[in-house]
C-alpha positions in Angstrom: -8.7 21.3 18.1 -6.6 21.3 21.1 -5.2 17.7 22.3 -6.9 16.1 18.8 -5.1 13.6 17.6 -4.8 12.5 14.1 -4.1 9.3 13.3 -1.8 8.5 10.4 -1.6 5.3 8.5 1.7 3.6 9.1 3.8 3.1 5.9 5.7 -0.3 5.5 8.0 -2.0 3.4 8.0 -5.6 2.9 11.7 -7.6 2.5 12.7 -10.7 1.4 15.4 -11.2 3.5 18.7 -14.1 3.6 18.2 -16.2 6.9 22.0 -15.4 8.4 23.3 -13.2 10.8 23.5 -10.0 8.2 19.4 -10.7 6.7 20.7 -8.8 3.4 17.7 -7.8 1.4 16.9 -10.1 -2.0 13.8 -7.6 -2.7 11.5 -5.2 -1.5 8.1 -4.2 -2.4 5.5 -2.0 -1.2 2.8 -4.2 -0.2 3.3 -8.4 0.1 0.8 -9.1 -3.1 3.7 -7.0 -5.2 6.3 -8.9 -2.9 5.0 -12.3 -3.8 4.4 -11.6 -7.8 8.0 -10.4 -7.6 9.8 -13.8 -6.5 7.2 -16.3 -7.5 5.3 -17.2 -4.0 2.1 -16.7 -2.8 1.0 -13.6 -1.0 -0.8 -16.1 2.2 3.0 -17.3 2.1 3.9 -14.1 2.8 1.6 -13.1 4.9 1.6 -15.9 7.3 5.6 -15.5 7.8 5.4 -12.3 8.9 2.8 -12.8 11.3 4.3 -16.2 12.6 8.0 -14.6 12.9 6.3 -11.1 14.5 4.5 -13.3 17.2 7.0 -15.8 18.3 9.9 -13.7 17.6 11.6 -16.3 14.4 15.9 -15.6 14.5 15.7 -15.7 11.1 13.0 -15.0 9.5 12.5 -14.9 5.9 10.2 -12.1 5.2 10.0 -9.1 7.5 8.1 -6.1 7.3 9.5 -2.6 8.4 7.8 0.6 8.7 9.1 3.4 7.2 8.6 7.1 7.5 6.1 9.0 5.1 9.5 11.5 4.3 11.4 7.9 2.9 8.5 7.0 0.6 
């Protein structure tokens, strides 16, 4: 179909990250419920983070949540 578009899911990654100038990775996960089993928090902590930092645009956040291509997964 000419000028169709299909839409493709995004694919994300989701980083604990250190709260200086280099935000080194301390773990990654595919989704933030594998995230927060793998150091210990709740996934809302998550969750909530990365919407609050996203929004108001946090320095240094703690979590952050990148989207990768389909090719790097």
């Amino acid at each position: 179909m000419a000028g169709h578009k299909t839409s493709k899911k995004k694919n994300y990654l989701f980083l604990r990250i250190t709260q200086d100038k280099y935000q080194l990775p301390l773990a990654v996960a595919g989704s933030v419920r594998e995230l927060a089993r793998m150091i210990g928090v709740s996934h809302n902590t998550i969750a909530s983070a990365i919407c609050h930092s996203e929004k108001q645009h946090w320095k240094k956040p703690a979590y952050v949540r990148v989207e990768v291509d389909d090719e790097l997964l």
